[in-house]
N, C-alpha and C positions, 0 to 999 in steps of 0.2 A: 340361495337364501334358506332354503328347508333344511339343507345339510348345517349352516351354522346356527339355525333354530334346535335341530337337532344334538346337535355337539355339546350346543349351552345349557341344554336340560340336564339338573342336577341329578345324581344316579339316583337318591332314595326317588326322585319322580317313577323311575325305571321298577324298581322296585316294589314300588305301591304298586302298578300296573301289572306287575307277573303276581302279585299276589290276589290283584283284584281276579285276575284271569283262572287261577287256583282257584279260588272260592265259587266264581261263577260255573266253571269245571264239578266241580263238588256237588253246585245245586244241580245239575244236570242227570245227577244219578238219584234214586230214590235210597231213600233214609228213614233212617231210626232216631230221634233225637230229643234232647230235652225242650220239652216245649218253650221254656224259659228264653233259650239258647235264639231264636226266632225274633226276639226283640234287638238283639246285638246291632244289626244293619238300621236299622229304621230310630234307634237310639243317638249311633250317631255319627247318622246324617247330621243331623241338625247342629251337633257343638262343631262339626267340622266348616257345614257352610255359611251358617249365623255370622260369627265371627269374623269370617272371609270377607264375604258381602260389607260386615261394616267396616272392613279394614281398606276394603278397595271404595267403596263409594262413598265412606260414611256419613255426612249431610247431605248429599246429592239431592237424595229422593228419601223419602221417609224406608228406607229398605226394608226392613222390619215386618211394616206394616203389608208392603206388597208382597214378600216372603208366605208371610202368615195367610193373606186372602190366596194366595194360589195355592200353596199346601192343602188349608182347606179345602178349597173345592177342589183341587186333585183327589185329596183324600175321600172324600164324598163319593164324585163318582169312580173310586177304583172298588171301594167299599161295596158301592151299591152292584155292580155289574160285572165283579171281577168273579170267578168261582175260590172256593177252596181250597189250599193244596194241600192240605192235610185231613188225616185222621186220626182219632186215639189207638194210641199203641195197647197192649197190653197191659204195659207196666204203669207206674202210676207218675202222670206227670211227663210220661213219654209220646211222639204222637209220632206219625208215620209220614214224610215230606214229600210226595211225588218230585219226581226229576223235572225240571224245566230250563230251559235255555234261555228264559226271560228273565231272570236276576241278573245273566250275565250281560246280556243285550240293556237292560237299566245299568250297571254298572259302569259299564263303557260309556252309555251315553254320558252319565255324570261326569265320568274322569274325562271322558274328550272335550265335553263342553267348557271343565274348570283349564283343562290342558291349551285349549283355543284362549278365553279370556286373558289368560296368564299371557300368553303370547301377544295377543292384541295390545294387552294394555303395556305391555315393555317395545313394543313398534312403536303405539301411537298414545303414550300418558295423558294426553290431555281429554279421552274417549271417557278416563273416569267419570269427566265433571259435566259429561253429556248426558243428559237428566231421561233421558226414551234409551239411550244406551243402556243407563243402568236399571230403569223401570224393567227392561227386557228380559234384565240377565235374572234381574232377584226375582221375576215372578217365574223364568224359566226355571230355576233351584228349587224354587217352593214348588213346583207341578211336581219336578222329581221325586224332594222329599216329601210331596203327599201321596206319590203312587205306594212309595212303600209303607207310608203310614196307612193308607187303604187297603194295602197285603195283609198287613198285621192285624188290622181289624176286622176283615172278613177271616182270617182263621181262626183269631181271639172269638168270633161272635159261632164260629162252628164247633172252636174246641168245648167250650163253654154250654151250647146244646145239644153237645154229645155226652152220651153217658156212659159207662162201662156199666154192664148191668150184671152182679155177679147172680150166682145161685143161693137164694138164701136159704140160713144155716139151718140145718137137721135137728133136731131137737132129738137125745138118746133118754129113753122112760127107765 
C-alpha cells in the first residue's frame, strides 16, 4: 500500500520536498541577508493553507476561524519565548541570520502533515465532513503558521530595537 501511495504522488509533490529540504539546508548555515527576504516563509504560509483548509473542509467546521485562533496563539507564544536569530548587518537593511535546523524541522512538519491529510482524505473521503477531524487539522496548520508568524515577529521586534549607531559627523572649521 505505501509503495502505491507512493507511486501515485504527483512529481511536483517530489519537488516541492527537495526544494523545501534546500531551503531548510540553507537555513542551517548562517547568513547575510535582506531583512525584507525573512517575511517570504511566514507570508506564504498562509495563501498556501487558507485556501487548502477551505477547499478540503469548506462548511465542515467554521476553518477559518479555528485557523486564525491557533495561529494566534502559536503566534503569541513563539513571539513571547522564542529568542532571536538575527542581528543588523552592517549594511542597511541587511541583518545577520544565525544557522538553525529548526526551519527545516517546521518545514517537514508542514509538508508531512499536508502530505498525510492528502493521503487520508483520497483513502478515506468521507473523514472530510468529520467535524473533530477537520477542527484538528485547521487548528494543527494555524499552530504551524503561527510558529512562523511568531519567528518573524520576535526578529521584527529585535530588528527594530537595534540600532546601527554610526560615528557622528566631524564638523572641518
Amino acid at each position: 500500500m505505501l509503495q502505491q501511495i507512493l507511486f501515485h504522488t504527483p512529481i511536483y509533490v517530489w519537488i516541492i520536498l527537495a526544494g523545501l529540504i534546500y531551503r531548510g539546508y540553507l537555513s542551517s548555515k548562517d547568513r547575510e541577508v535582506a531583512f525584507a527576504k525573512l517575511f517570504f516563509i511566514p507570508a506564504i504560509m498562509p495563501l498556501l493553507t487558507v485556501p487548502d483548509l477551505a477547499l478540503k473542509f469548506g462548511h465542515a467546521v467554521p476553518a477559518l476561524a479555528i485557523w486564525a485562533s491557533a495561529a494566534g496563539v502559536a503566534a503569541l507564544l513563539t513571539w513571547q519565548f522564542s529568542n532571536a536569530n538575527i542581528t543588523r548587518a552592517p549594511l542597511a537593511g541587511q541583518v545577520l541570520v544565525r544557522g538553525s535546523w529548526l526551519p527545516l524541522v517546521a518545514m517537514m512538519a508542514v509538508f508531512l502533515s499536508k502530505y498525510a491529510l492528502n493521503v487520508m482524505l483520497a483513502l478515506v473521503p468521507h473523514a472530510r465532513h468529520d467535524v473533530q477531524f477537520a477542527t484538528a487539522l485547521c487548528a494543527l496548520f494555524g499552530v504551524f503558521n503561527g510558529v512562523f508568524f511568531g519567528w518573524i515577529a520576535r526578529d521584527s521586534t529585535t530588528y527594530l530595537q537595534t540600532r546601527v549607531t554610526l560615528p557622528a559627523a566631524q564638523t572641518v572649521s
